[in-house]
Backbone as a chain_set.jsonl record, in Angstrom:
{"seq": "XXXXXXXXXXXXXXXXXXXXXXXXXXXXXXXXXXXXXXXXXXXXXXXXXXXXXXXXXXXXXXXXXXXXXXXXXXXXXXXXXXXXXXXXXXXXXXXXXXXXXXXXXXXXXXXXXXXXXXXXXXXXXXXXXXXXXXXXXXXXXXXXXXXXXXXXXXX", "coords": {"N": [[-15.548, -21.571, -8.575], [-14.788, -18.088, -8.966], [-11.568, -16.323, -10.129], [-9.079, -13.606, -9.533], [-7.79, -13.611, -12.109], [-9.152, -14.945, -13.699], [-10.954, -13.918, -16.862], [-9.444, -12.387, -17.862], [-6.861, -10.891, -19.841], [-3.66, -12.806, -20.979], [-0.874, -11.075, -20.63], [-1.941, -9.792, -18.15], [-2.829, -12.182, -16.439], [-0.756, -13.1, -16.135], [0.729, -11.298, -14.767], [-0.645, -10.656, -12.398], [-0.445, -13.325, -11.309], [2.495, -13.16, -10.148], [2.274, -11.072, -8.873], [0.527, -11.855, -6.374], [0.294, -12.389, -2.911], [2.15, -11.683, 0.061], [3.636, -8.961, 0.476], [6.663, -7.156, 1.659], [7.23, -3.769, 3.453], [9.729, -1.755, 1.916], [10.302, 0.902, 2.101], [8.637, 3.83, 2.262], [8.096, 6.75, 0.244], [7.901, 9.866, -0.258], [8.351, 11.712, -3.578], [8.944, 15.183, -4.448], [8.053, 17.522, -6.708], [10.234, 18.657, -7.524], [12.214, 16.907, -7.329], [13.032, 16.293, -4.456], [13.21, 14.128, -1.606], [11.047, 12.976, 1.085], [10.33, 11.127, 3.813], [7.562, 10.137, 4.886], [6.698, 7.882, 7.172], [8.983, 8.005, 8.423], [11.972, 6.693, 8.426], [12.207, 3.885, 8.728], [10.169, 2.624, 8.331], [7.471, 0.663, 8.891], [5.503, -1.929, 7.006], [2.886, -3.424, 4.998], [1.76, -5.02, 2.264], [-0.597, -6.746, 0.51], [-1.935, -9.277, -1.887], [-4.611, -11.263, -3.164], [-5.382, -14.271, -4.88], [-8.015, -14.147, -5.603], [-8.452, -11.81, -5.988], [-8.465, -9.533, -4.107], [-7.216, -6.895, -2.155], [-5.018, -5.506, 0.466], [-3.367, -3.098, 1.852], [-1.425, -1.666, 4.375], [0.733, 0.933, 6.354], [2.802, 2.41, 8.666], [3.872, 4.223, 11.108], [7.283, 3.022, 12.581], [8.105, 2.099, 16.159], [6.294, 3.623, 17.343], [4.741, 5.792, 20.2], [2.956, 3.85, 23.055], [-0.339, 3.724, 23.961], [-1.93, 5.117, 27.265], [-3.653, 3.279, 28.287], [-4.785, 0.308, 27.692], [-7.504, 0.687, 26.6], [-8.186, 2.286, 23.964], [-9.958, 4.769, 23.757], [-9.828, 5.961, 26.3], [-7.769, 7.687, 26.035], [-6.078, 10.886, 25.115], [-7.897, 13.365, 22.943], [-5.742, 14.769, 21.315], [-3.555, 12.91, 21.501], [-4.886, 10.76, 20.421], [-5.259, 11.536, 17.562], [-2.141, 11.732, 17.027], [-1.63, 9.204, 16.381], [-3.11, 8.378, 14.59], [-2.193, 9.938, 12.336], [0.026, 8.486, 12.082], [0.092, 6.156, 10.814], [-1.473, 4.404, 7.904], [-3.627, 2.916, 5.592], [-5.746, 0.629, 3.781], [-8.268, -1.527, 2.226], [-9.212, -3.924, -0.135], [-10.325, -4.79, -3.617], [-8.744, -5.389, -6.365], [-7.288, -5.102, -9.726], [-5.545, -5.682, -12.23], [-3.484, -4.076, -15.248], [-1.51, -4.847, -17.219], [-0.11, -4.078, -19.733], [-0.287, -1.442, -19.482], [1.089, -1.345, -17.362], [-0.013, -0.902, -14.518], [-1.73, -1.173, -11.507], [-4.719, -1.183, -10.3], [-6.102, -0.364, -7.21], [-9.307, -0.43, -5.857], [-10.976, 0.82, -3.606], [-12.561, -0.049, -0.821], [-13.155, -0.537, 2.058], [-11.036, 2.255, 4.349], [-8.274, 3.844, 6.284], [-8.646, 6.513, 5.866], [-11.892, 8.412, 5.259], [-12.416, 9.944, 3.013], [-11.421, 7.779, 1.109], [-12.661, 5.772, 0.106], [-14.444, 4.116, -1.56], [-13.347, 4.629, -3.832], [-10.869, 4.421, -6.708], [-7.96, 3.831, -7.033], [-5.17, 4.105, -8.751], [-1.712, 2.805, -9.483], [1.468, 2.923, -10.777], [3.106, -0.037, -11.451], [6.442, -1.51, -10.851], [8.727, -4.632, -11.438], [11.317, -5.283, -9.87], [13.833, -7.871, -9.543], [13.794, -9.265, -6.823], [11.961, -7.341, -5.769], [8.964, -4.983, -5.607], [7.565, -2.109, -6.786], [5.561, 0.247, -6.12], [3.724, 3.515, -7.795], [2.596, 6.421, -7.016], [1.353, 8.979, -8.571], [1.006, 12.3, -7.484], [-0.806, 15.487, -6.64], [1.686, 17.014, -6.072], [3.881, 15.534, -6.691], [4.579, 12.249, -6.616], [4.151, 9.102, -5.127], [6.003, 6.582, -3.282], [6.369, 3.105, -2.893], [8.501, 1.013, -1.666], [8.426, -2.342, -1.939], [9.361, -5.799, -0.609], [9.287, -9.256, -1.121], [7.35, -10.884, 1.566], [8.991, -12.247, 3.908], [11.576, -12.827, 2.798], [14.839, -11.476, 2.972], [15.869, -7.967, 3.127]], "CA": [[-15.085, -20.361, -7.894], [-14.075, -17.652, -9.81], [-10.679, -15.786, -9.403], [-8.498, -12.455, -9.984], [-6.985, -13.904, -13.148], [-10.77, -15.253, -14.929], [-11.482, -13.486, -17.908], [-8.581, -11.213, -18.643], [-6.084, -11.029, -20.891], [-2.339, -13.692, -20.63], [-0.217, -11.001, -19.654], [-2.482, -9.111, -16.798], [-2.831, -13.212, -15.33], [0.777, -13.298, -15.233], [1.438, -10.064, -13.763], [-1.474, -10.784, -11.529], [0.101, -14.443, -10.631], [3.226, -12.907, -9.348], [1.523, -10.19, -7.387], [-0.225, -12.62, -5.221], [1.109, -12.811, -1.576], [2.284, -10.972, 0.615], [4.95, -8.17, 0.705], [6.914, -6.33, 3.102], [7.552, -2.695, 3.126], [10.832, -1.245, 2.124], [10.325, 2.141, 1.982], [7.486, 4.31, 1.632], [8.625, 7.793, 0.203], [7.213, 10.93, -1.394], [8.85, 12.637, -4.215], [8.89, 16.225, -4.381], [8.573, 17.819, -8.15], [12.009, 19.044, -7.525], [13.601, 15.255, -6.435], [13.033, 16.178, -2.711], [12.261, 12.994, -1.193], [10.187, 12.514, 2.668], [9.884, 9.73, 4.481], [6.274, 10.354, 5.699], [6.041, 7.359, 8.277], [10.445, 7.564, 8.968], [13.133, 5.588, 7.975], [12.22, 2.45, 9.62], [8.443, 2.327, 8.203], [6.332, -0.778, 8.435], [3.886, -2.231, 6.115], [2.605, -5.069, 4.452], [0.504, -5.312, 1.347], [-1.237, -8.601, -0.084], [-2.652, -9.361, -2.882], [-4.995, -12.297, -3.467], [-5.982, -14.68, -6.115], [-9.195, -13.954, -5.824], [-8.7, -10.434, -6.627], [-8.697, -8.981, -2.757], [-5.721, -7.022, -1.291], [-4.92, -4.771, 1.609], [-2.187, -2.421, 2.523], [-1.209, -1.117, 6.024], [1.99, 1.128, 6.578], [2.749, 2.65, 10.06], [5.531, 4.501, 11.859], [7.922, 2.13, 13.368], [8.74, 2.869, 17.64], [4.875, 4.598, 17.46], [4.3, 5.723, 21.33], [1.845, 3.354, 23.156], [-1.16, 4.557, 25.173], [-1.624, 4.935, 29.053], [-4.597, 2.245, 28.698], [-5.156, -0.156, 26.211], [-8.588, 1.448, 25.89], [-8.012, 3.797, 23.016], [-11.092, 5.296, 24.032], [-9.005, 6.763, 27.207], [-6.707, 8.795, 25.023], [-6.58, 12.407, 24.966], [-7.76, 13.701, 21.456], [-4.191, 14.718, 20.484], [-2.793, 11.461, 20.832], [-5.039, 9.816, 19.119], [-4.558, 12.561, 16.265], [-0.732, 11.804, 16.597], [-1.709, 7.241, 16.544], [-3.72, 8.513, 13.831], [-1.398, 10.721, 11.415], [1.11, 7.612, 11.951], [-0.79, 5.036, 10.189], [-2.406, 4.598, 6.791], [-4.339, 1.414, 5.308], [-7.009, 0.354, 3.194], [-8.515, -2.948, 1.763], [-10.49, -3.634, -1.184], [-10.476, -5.352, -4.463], [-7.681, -5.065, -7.218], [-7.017, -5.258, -11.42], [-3.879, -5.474, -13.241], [-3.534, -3.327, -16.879], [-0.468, -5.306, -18.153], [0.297, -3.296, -20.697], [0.127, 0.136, -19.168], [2.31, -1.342, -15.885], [-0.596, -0.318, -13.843], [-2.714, -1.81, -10.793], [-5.873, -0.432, -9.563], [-7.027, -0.554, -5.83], [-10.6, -0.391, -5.592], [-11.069, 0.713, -2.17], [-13.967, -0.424, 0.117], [-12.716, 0.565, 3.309], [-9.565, 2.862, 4.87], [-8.144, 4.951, 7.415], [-8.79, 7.985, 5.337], [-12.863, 8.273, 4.712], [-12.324, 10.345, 1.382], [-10.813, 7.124, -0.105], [-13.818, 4.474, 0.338], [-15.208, 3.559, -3.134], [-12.878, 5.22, -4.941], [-10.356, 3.709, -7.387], [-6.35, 4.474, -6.959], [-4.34, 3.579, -9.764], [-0.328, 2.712, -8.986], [2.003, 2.08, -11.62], [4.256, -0.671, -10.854], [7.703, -2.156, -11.768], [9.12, -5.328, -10.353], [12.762, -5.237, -10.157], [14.126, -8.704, -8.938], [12.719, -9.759, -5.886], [11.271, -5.893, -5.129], [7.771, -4.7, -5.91], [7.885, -0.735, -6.478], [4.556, 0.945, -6.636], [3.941, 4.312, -7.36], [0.943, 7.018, -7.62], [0.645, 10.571, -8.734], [0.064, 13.062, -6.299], [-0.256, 17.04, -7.581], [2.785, 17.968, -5.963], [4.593, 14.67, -7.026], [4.178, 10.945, -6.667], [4.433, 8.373, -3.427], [6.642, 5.933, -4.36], [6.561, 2.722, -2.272], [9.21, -0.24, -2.822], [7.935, -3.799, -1.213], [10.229, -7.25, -0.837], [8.13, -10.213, -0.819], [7.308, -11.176, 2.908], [9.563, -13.53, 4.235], [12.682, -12.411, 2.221], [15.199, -10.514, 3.597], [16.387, -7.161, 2.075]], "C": [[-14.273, -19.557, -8.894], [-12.76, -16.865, -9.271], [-10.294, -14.807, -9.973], [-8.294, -12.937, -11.467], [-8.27, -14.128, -14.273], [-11.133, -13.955, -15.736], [-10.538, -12.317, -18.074], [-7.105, -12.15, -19.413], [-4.41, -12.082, -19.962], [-1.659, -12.825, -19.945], [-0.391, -10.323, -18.26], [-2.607, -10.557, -16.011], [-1.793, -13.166, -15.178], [1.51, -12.642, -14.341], [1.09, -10.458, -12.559], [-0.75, -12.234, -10.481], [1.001, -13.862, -9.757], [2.995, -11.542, -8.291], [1.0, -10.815, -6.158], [0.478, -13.155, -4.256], [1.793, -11.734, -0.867], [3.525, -10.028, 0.735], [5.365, -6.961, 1.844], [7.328, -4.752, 2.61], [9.281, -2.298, 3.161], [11.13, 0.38, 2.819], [8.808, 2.825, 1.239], [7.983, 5.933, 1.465], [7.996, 9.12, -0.732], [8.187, 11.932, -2.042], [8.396, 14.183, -4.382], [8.914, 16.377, -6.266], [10.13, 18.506, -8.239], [12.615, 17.921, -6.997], [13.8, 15.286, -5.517], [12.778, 14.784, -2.443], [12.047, 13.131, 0.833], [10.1, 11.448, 3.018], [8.312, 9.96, 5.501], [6.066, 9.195, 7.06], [7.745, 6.609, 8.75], [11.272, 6.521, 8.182], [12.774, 4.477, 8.05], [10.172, 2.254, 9.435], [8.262, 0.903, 8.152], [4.974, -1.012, 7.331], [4.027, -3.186, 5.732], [1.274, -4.542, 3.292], [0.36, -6.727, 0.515], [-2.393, -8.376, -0.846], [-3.399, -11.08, -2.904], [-5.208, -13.105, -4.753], [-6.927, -14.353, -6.75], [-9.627, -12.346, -6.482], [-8.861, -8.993, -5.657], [-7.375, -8.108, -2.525], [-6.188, -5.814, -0.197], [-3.583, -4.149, 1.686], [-2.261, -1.878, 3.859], [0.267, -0.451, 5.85], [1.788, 2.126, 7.969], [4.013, 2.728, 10.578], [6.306, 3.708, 12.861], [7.977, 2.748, 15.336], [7.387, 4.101, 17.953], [4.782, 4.409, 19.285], [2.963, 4.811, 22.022], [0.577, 4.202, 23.778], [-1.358, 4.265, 26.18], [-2.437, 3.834, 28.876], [-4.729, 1.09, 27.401], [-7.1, -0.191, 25.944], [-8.266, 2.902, 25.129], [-8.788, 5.134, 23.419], [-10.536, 6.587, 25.272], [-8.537, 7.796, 26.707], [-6.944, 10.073, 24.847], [-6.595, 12.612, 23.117], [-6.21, 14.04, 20.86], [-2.825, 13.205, 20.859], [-3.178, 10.767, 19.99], [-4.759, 10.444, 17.542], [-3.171, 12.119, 15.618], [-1.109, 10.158, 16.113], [-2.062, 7.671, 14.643], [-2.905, 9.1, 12.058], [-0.034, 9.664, 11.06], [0.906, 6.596, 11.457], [-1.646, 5.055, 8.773], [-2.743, 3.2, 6.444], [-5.817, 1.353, 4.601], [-7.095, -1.095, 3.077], [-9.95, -2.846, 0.785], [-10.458, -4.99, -2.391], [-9.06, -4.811, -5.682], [-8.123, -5.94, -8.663], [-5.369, -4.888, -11.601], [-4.344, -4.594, -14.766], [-1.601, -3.814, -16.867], [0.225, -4.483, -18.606], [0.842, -1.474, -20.193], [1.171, 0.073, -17.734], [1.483, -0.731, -14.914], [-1.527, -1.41, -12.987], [-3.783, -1.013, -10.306], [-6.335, -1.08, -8.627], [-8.028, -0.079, -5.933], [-11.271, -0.204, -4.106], [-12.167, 0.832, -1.435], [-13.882, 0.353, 1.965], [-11.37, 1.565, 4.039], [-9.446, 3.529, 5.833], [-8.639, 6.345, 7.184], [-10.076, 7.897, 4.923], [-12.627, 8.187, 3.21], [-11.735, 9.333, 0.119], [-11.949, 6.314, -0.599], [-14.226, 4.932, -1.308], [-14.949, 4.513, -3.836], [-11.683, 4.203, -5.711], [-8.829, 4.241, -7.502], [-5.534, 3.669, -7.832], [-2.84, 3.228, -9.696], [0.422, 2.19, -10.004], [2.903, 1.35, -10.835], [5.597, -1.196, -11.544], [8.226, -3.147, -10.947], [10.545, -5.427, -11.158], [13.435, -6.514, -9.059], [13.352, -9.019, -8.009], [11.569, -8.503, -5.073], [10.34, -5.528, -6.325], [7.703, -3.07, -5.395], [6.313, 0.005, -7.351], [4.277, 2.613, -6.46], [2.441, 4.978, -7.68], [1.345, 8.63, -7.549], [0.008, 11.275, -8.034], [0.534, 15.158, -7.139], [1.152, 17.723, -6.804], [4.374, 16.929, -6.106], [4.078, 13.6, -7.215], [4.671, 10.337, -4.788], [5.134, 7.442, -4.536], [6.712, 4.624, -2.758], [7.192, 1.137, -2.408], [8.979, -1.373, -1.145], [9.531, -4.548, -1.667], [8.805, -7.919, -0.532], [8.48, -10.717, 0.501], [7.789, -12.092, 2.815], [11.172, -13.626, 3.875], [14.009, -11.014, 2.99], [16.293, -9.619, 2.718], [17.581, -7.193, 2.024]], "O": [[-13.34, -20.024, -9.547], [-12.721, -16.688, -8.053], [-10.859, -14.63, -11.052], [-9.038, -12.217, -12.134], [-8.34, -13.618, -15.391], [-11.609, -12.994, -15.131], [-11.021, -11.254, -18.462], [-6.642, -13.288, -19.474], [-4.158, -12.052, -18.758], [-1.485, -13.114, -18.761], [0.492, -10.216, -17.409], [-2.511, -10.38, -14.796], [-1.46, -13.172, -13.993], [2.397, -12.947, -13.544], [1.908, -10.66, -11.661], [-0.589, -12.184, -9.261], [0.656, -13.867, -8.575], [3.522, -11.251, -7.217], [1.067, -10.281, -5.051], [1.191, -14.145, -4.415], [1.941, -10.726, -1.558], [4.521, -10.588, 1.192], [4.696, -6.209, 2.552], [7.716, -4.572, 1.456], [9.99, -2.477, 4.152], [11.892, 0.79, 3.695], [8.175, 2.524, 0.228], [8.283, 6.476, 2.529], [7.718, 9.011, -1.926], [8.764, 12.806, -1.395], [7.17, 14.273, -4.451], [9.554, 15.629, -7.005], [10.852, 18.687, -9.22], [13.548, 18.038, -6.202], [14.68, 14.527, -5.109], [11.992, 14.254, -3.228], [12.97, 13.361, 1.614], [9.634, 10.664, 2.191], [8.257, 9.894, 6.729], [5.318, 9.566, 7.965], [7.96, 5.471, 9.17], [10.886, 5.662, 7.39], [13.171, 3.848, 7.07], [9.297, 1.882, 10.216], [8.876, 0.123, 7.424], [3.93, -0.417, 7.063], [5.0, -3.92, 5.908], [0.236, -3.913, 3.499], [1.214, -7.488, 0.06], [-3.394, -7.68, -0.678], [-2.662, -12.033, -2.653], [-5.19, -12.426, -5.78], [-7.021, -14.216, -7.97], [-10.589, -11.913, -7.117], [-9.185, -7.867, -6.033], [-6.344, -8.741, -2.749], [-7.314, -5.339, -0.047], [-2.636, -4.922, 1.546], [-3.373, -1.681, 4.348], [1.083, -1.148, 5.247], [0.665, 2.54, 8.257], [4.932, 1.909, 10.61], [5.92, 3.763, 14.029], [7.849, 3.956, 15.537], [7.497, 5.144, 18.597], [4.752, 3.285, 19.787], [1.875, 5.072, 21.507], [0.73, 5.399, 24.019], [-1.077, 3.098, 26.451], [-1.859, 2.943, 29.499], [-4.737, 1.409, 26.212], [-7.732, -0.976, 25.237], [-8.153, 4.065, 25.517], [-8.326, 6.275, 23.399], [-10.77, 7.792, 25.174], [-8.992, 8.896, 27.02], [-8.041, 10.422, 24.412], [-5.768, 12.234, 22.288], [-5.73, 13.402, 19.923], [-1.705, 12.859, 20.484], [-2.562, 10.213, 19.08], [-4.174, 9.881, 16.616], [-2.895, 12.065, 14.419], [-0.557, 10.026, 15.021], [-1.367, 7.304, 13.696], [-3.147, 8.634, 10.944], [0.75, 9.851, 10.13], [1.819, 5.81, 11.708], [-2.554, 5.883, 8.713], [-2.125, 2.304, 7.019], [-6.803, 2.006, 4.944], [-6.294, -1.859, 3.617], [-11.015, -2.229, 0.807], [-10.574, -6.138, -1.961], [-8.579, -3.687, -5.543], [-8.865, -6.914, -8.795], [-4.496, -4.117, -11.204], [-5.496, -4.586, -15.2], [-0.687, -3.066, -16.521], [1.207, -4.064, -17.994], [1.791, -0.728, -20.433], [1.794, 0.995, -17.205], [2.1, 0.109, -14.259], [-2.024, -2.374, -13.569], [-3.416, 0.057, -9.821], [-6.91, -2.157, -8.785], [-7.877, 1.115, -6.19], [-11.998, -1.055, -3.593], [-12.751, 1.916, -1.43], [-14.356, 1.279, 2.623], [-10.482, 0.712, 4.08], [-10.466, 3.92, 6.401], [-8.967, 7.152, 8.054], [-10.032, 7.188, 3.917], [-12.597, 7.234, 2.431], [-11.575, 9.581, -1.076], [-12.108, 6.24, -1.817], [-14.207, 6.018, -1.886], [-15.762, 5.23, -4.42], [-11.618, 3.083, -5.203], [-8.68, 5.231, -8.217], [-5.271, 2.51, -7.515], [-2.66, 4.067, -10.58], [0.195, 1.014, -10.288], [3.437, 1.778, -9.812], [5.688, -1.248, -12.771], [8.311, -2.861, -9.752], [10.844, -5.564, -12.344], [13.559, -6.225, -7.869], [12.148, -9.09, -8.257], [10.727, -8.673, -4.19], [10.597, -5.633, -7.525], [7.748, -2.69, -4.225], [6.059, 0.196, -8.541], [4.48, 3.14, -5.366], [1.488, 4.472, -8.271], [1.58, 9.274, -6.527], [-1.199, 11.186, -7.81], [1.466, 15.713, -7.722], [1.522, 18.873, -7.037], [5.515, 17.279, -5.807], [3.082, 13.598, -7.938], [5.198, 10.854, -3.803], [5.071, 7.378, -5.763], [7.04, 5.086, -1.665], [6.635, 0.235, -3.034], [9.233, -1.23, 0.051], [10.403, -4.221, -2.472], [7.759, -7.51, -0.028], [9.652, -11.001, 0.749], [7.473, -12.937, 1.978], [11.935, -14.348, 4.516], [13.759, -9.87, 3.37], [17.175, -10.038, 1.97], [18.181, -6.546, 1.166]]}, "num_chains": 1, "name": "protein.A"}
């Protein structure tokens, strides 16, 4: 069985080693090119991203205290709720690489909430600072910047 780590370089397995497992969301935040910062999914965001050995991961983040719906058939739902369920939630899952050297991971994304992402390739530099995992990505009117703890840990 082969895994994430087979056939690359010492320090992309090591990065790669301590990537693997699951982390909790601290904060998911978008910088402004002027040092604005947003909280796109609130103060109190949820998420979780996991990385595998094998080379698999997934993210999910999602506005904390999100309204439920009258039925638990979604299907019920008037189009502008689900719009609002919808605008409060983001997530993919796919395949991942480490680049060591450049401090960079690439998601490989197979499926997501957002069509326009599917089998495309999102690059995130990262930095791990003690027990926090801070990934970020380039967006044209700044970057997202989103800082993990490892699941199970408390901030």
């Amino acid at each position: 069985m082969s895994g994430a780590t087979d056939h690359v370089p010492d320090e992309a397995r090591a990065v790669s080693e301590v990537l693997v497992g699951a982390w909790s969301l601290l904060e998911c935040a978008e910088v402004m090119q002027d040092g604005a910062k947003r909280l796109p999914f609130g103060d109190r965001a949820l998420g979780q991203v996991i990385y595998t050995a094998d080379g698999r991961m997934s993210a999910q983040l999602v506005r904390a205290g999100r309204a439920a719906f009258a039925s638990d058939d979604y299907r019920a739902a008037p189009i502008e709720i689900l719009a609002e369920a919808f605008q409060q939630y983001f997530g993919y899952f796919g395949r991942y690489t480490v680049d060591a050297v450049a401090s960079t991971v690439t998601h490989f994304i197979d499926g997501a909430s957002i069509p326009n992402l599917e089998n495309k390739a999102q690059v995130r530099t990262f930095r791990l600072e003690e027990d926090r995992l801070v990934l970020e990505a380039a967006m044209p009117w700044g970057f997202i910047r989103n800082t993990w703890i490892r699941a199970g840990t408390r901030a």
